[in-house]
Structure formats: C-alpha cells, structure tokens
N, C-alpha and C positions, 0 to 999 in steps of 0.2 A: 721613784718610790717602788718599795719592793714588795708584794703582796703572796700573800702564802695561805691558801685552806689548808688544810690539815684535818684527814680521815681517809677511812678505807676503802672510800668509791659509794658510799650506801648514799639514799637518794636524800638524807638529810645535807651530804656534805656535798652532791651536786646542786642542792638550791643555793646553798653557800657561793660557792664557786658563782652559779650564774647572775644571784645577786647581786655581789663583789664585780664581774665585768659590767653589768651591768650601771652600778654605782662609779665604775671611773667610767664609763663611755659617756652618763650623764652630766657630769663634773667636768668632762675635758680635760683630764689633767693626764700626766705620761707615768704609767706605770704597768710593774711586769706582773701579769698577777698567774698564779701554778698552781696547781694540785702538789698534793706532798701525800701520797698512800703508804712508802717505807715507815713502817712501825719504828724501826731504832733512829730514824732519822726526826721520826713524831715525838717519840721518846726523849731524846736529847733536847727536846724543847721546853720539857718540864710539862708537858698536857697532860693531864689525866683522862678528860671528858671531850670525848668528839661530838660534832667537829668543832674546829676549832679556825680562830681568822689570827694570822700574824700579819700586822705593819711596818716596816724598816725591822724584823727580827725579835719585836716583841708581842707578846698575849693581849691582844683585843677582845677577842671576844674567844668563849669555850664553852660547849656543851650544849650549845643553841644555835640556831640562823637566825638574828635580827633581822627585821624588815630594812629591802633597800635606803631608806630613806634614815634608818640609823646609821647605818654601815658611812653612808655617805655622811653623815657629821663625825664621823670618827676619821673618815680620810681627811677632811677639812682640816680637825683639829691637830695633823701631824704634819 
C-alpha cells in the first residue's frame, strides 16, 4: 500500500503525516507512507485544499486531518 500526505510542511500536514504512521503501525499492515511538499507534483493530483491523504494514488481525504481512528477505516476499506 502506497500512502501519500500532501502539503507544505505546515503543522496541519505533519499531524497528518503522524496520524497516518501511526494508523498503519496500529493495523500492522506494510505500507510506504511520504510526505509530498512539491506544489506541481500536489498539483498534478487534482487537490485544491491541503493537506491532503492519498491511498494506492487516489483522494481520501483533503482539506482536513481526520482523527487516527478514521484514517485507519479508510486504510481497512482499501
């Protein structure tokens, strides 16, 4: 599983980020999860609203940091 935050380093998109490892370290499951702060590389993904969570290359969530415990039924359900 490929995991991707998306934004520009500000402290909404490291709760994300930490969230997010923290959500597969609880799950146990194997996936690569990154930071993405290149704007045209954010761009090309169609976001508007940071930050933002991609799953296997699609828009999960954008504009928010859902609570761990969301994040984690969204990795389940893919």
């Amino acid at each position: 599983m490929e995991i991707k935050v998306l934004g520009s380093g500000c402290s909404k998109c490291m709760r994300l980020y930490d969230a997010s490892v923290a959500a597969v370290q609880d799950l146990g499951i194997e996936a690569q999860v990154e930071k993405v702060t290149d704007m045209a590389q954010i761009a090309s993904y169609g976001v508007m609203s940071m930050p933002a969570l991609l799953i296997d290359g699609k828009v999960a969530v954008m504009g928010r940091v859902p609570p761990k415990e969301q994040i984690k039924l969204l990795l389940q359900a893919r």
